[in-house]
C-alpha positions in Angstrom: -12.3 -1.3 7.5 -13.4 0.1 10.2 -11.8 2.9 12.8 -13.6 4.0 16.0 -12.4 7.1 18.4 -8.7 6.1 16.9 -6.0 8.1 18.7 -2.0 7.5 17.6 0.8 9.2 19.2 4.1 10.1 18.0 6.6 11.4 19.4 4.4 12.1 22.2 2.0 14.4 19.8 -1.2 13.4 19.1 -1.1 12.0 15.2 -4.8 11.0 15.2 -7.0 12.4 17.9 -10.0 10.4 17.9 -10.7 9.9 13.9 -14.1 7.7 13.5 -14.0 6.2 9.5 -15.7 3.4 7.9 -14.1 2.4 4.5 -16.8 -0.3 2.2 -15.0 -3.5 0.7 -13.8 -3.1 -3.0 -13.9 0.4 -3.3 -11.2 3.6 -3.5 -11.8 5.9 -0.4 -9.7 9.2 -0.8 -8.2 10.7 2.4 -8.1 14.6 1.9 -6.4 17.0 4.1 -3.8 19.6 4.3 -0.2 18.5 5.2 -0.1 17.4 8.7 -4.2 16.4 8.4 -3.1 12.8 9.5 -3.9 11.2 6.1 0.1 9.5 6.4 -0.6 8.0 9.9 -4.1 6.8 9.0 -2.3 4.6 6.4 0.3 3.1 8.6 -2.3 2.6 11.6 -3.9 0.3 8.7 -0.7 -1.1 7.8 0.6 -2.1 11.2 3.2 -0.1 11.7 2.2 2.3 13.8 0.6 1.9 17.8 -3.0 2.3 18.3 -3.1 4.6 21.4 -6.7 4.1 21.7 -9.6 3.4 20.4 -10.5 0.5 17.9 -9.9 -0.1 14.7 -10.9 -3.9 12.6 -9.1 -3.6 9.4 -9.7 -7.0 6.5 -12.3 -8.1 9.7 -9.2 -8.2 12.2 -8.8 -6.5 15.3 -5.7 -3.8 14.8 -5.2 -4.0 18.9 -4.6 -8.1 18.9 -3.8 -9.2 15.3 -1.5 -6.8 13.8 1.2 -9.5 12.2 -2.1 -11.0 10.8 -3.4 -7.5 9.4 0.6 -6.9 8.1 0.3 -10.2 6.3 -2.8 -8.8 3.7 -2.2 -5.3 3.1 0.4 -3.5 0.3 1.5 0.0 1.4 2.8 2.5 -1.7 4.6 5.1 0.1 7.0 8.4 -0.7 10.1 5.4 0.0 10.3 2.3 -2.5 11.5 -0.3 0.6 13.3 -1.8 -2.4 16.7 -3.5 -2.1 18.8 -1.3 -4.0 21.8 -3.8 -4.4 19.2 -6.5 -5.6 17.8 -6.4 -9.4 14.6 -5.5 -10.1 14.1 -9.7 -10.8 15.4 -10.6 -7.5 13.1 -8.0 -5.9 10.4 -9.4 -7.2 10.9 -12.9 -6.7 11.9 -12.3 -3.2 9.0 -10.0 -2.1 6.6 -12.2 -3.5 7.9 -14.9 -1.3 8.4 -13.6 1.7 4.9 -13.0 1.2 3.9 -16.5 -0.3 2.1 -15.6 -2.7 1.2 -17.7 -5.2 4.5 -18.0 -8.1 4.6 -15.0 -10.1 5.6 -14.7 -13.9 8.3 -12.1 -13.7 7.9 -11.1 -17.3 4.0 -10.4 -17.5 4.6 -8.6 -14.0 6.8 -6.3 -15.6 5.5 -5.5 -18.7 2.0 -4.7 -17.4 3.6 -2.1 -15.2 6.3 -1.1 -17.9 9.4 -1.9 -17.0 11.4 -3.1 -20.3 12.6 -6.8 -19.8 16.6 -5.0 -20.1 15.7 -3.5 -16.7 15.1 -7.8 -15.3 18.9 -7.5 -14.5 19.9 -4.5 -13.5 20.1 -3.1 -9.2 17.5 -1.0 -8.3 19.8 1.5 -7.3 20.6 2.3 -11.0 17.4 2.9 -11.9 15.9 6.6 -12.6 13.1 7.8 -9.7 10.4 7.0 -12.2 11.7 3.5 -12.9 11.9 2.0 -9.3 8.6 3.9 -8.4 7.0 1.4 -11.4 9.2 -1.6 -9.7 7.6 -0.5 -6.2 4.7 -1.0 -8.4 4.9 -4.6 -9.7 5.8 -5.6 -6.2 2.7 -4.4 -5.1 0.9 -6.1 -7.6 3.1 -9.4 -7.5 2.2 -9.6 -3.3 -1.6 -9.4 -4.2 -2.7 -8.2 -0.8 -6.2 -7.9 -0.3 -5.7 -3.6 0.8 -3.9 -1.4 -1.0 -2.6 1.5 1.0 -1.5 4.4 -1.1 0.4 7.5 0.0 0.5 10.4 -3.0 1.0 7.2 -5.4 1.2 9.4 -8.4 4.5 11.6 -6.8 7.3 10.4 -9.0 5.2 9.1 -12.1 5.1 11.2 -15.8 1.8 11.6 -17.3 1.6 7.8 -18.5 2.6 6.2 -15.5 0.2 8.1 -13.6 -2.0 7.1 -16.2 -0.9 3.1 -15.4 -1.4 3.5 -11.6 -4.9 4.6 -11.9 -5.7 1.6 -14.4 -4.0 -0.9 -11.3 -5.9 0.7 -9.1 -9.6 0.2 -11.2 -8.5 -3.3 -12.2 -7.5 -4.0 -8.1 -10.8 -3.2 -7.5 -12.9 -4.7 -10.2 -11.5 -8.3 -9.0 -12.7 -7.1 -4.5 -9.3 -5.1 -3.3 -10.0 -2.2 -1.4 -7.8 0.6 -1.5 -7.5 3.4 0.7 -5.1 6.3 -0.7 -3.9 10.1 0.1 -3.2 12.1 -2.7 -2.7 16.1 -3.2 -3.7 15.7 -6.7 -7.4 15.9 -6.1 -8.6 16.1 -9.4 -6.9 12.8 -10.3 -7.7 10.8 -7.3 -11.4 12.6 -7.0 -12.1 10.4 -10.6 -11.4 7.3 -9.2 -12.3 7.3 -5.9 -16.2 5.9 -4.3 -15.5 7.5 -0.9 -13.8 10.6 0.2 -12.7 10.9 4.0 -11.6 14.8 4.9 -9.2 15.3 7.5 -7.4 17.9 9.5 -6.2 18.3 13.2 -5.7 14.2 13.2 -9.4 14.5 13.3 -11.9 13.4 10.1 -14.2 16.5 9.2 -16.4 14.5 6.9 -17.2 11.3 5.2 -18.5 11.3 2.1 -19.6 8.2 0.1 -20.4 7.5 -3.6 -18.4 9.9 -5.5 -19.5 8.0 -8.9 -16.0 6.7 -9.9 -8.8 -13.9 -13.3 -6.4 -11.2 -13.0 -2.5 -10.2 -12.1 -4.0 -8.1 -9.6 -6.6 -10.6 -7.7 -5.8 -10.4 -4.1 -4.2 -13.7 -2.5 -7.1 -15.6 -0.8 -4.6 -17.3 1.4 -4.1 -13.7 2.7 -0.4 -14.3 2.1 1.9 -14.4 5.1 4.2 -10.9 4.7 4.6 -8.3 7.6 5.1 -4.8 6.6 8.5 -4.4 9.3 12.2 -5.0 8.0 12.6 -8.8 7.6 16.6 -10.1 6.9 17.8 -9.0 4.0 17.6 -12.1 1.0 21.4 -12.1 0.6 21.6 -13.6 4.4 18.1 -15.2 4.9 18.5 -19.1 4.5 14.1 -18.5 3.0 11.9 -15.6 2.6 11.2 -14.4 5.5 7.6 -14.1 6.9 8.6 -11.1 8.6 9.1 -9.3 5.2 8.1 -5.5 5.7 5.5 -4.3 3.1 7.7 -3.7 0.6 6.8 -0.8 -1.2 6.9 2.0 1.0 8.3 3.3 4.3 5.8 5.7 4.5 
C-alpha cells in the first residue's frame, strides 16, 4: 500500500494534509497519533469510503482514484461500530456477510468457536448480545470475508483481557498466511508487540515512519479477492441474493 501527498477533506477541513506512507505486504503497520492525528481517516481512505482530495494512493496494487469498488471488494475494516444487523442472528450474519462477499462457504461452527462465541449464541439477534459479544461476532465476520487487508480502528476497545488476547492471535495468524494489516490503537504497548511498522501522525500529516519493530488456514485471504464493497448494500431480509454492494461489515468507522 502505498499513499503519496494524500489530502482528504471533510466537512470542508483538511482530514489528511498531504500524508506520504508506504505499508510492506504481510506485515502489521501501527498508525500512532493523538486524537484527531488522522489515524481514522487513513483507514477509511484505504477502505474506500472516504474521497481522495488529492494526491495518490495504490492500495492491494489498485489505484484508490479509479478502482475504489475493486479496492472495497478485498479489504475488512474493524471499527468503533459493529455494521452488524442487529435483527439478524449472529448465524445469519455470518452466512450473509460472507456472501455478499463470495467468499468461499464458510463452516459457521469452526468460525465461531475460534473467535469464542458459544454455539447457544448461533440463534440468537445480535442486538441481544452484550458489547463484548457482538465485538467477537464483528470478529468472525471479518475472518469469515477473508479480505486480503485488514483495517483495524482501536480493535481491542470493547474486548476483556482474553479477547484482547484472541484478537492479537487473528491478527499474527492473518499474517503468517500474507494479509496485511494496518491498525490504530491507543493501547501502545499492546499493538507496539505486534506490529513490523509504526506510522506517527498528527496535524493529518505523518511525522515519521518507522519500519521493523521486531514483532491452510480460517484466516487465508480470498485469492478471488472476493466481490464485497464496504457501503450499505440492501438489507438480507429484502435482497432477492447477497448483494455485491455489501458494506465492509465490521465497522462504520
Amino acid at each position: 500500500m502505498s499513499l503519496r501527498n494524500v489530502v482528504t477533506v471533510l466537512g470542508g477541513f483538511p482530514a489528511l494534509a498531504g500524508v506520504d506512507l508506504d505499508i510492506c505486504q504481510g506485515g502489521v503497520a501501527l498508525l500512532r497519533g493523538p486524537n484527531g492525528a488522522g489515524k481514522s481517516t487513513v483507514l477509511r481512505l484505504c477502505a474506500g469510503l472516504v474521497a481522495l482530495e488529492s494526491g495518490s494512493a495504490s492500495v492491494l496494487g489498485l489505484d484508490l482514484a479509479t478502482q475504489v469498488t475493486a479496492i472495497r471488494r478485498r479489504v475488512g475494516l474493524l471499527g468503533h461500530q459493529s455494521g452488524l444487523y442487529d435483527d439478524l442472528t449472529v448465524a445469519d450474519n455470518l452466512v450473509f456477510w460472507s456472501r455478499a462477499a463470495r467468499a468461499p462457504k464458510i463452516d459457521l461452527g469452526q468460525i465461531m468457536d475460534r473467535v469464542g462465541l458459544v454455539p447457544r449464541l448461533r440463534d440468537v439477534r445480535v442486538g441481544s448480545l452484550s458489547a463484548g459479544q457482538r465485538r467477537r461476532t464483528a470478529m468472525a465476520v471479518l475472518v469469515a470475508r477473508r479480505p486480503q487487508l485488514w483495517l483495524l480502528d482501536e480493535p481491542h476497545a470493547g474486548l476483556d483481557a482474553a479477547g484482547r488476547d484472541l484478537l492479537d492471535d487473528l491478527v499474527a495468524e492473518a499474517v503468517g498466511v500474507g494479509v496485511t494489516v494496518l491498525m490504530a490503537s491507543h493501547d501502545h504497548d499492546r499493538a507496539l508487540a505486534i506490529a513490523t511498522q509504526v506510522v506517527d501522525l498528527a496535524g493529518g500529516i505523518n511525522r515519521a515512519q518507522l519500519t521493523e519493530t521486531g514483532g491452510p488456514s480460517l484466516l487465508s485471504p480470498d485469492p478471488s479477492g472476493a466481490d464485497a464493497e464496504a457501503t450499505p448494500a440492501t438489507h438480507p431480509a429484502t435482497a432477492t441474493e447477497p448483494a455485491a454492494t455489501a458494506p465492509t461489515p465490521v465497522g462504520d468507522h
